[in-house]
Structure formats: structure tokens, C-alpha cells
C-alpha positions, 0 to 999 in steps of 0.5 A, spaced: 289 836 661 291 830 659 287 831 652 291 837 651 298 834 653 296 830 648 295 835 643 301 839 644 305 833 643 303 831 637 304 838 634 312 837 638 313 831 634 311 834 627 316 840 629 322 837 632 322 830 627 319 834 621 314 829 619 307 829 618 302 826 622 298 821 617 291 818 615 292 811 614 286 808 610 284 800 612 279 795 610 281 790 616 278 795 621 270 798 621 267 803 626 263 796 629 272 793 631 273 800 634 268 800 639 269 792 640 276 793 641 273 798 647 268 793 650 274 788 651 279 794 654 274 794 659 272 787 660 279 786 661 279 792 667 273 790 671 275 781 670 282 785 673 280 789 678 273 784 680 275 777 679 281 777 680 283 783 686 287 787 683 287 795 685 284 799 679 292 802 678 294 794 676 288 793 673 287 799 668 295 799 667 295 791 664 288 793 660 292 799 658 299 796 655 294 790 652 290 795 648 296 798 646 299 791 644 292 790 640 293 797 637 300 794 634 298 789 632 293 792 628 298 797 625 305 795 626 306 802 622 305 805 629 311 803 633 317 805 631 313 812 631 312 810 638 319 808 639 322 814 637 317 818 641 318 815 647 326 815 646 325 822 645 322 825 651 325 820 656 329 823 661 
């Protein structure tokens, strides 16, 4: 259900703002970084949720916003699409 939420998002934004999703090309970022980057995320869950005591909730949701921290720092592009987007399905 949420995959395809996800789906029907992004084909919402394309119609609604008139933009096109794009590819963007990177030297900085190989496959090996990716799934790094996965590994880290779910270190951070289980050294949360283990070591420290916090509930799953906390601890997937502060893995969660510092994944999307790394994610904007490794494509600054992406945030002012995710600023508009949330601005725009707000309630």
C-alpha cells in the first residue's frame, strides 16, 4: 500500500506542477554508497532501539529524518521539490 501511494504521488506532482521527474547523473555516488548508506540507517535503528531504549517508533523515525538529512546533502537538488510537495499536501 504505501509503494503504491508513493506511486500515485509522484504521477500527482508531474500533473499538478507540470514537471518532470528526472534522472540526475553522479560520479560521487556508486552502487557500494547506496547500500552503505542502508547499512548506517539500520545501525543507527538497532543502536536506538538497543542501547539506547528507545521504542521502535523513536528509533526508526530519528534513523528515518537523518537518512533523509544524508540524502539532502548528498543531492541538494531534492529539497526544494520536497518543500513544495510537502507544502502542498499539507492539510
Amino acid at each position: 500500500m504505501g509503494f503504491a501511494a508513493g506511486g500515485i504521488m509522484a504521477g500527482a506532482y508531474q500533473v499538478l506542477f507540470r514537471r518532470r521527474l528526472y534522472h540526475m547523473r553522479t560520479k560521487n555516488l556508486h552502487p557500494p554508497h547506496q547500500y552503505i548508506i542502508l547499512l548506517l540507517l539500520a545501525l543507527v535503528t538497532a543502536w536506538l532501539f538497543w542501547a539506547m531504549g528507545f521504542t521502535s517508533f523513536w528509533a526508526s523515525t530519528i534513523a528515518l529524518i537523518a537518512g533523509a538529512g544524508v540524502l539532502f546533502y548528498l543531492r541538494p537538488d531534492l529539497f526544494p521539490i520536497f518543500l513544495r510537495t510537502f507544502l502542498a499536501f499539507r492539510k
